[in-house]
N, C-alpha and C positions, 0 to 999 in steps of 0.2 A: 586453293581451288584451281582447278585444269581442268580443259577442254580437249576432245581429242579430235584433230586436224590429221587426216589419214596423208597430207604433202607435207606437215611440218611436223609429225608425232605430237608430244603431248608439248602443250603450251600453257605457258600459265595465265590467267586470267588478265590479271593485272597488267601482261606488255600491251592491255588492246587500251587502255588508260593511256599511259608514255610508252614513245618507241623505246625499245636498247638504246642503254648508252652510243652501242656502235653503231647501227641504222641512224643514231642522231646526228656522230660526228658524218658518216659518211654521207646525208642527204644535206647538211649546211653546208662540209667545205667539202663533200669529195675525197676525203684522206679515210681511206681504210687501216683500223689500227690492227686489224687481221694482220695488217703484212709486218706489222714487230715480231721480231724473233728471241726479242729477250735477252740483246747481247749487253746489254747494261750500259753500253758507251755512250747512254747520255744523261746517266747521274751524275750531279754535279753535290756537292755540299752544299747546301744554302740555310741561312740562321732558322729562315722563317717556315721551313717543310718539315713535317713530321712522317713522310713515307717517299719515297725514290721518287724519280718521274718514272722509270720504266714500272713501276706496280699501279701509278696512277692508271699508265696505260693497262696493265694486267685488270684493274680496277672497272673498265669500260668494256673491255672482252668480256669480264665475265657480270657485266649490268649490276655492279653493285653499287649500292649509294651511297659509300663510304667515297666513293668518287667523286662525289658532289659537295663533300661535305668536310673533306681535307683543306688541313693550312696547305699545303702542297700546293692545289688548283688556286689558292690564291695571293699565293706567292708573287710578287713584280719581280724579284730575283730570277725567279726558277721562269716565268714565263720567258724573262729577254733570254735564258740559256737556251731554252726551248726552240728556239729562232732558225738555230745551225746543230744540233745536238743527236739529228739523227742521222744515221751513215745510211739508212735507206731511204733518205728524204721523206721522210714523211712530216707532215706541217705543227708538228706539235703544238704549235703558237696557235693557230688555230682550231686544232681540237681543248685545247686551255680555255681559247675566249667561247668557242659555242659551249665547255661546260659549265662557264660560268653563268650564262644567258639561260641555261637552261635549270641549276641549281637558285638562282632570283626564281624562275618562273614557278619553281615548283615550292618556295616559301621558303628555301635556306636562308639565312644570312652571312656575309661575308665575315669570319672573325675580325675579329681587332688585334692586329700583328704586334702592337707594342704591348698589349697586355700577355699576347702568348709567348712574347721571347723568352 
């Protein structure tokens, strides 16, 4: 279902429910994940991730709630890489913890990493 908003075209119902992912990360920390370019230089391997961090990011651009709902975002590995990982600074470490405040809120639960390895 959509609305039509003649300053924002057509909008889907549902973002007046949860903001975007990206309106979320940028009203808690400030880091717009707009400004990734998708150069990939802050994938790292980690045992416990099932998708890159640069798609996690890809994931929140485009408000999908596979973002919330990845071993990735709940990775301790992949968050301490997240720390220094972006060559444009952006705070990865904290777009990680507000998706995860925000994936509790919304009734995910965090997997169980030794069952998923």
């Amino acid at each position: 279902m959509f609305i039509n908003d003649s300053s924002w075209g057509i909008t889907p119902v549902n973002s007046f429910i949860h903001p975007s992912l990206r309106q979320l990360v940028l009203s808690t920390t400030g880091q717009d994940v707009y400004r990734c370019r998708g150069c990939s230089l802050c994938d790292v391997q980690a045992g416990d991730q099932d998708i890159p961090l640069n798609s996690l990011v890809q994931l929140v651009l485009m408000n999908d709630d596979e973002a919330l709902n990845c071993r990735t975002l709940w990775s301790e590995e992949v968050l301490q890489t997240a720390r220094s990982a972006c060559i444009r600074e952006l705070n990865l470490e904290s777009m990680i913890l507000t998706l995860r405040q925000e994936a509790l809120r919304r009734g995910y639960q965090a997997p169980s990493m030794e069952v998923l390895s």
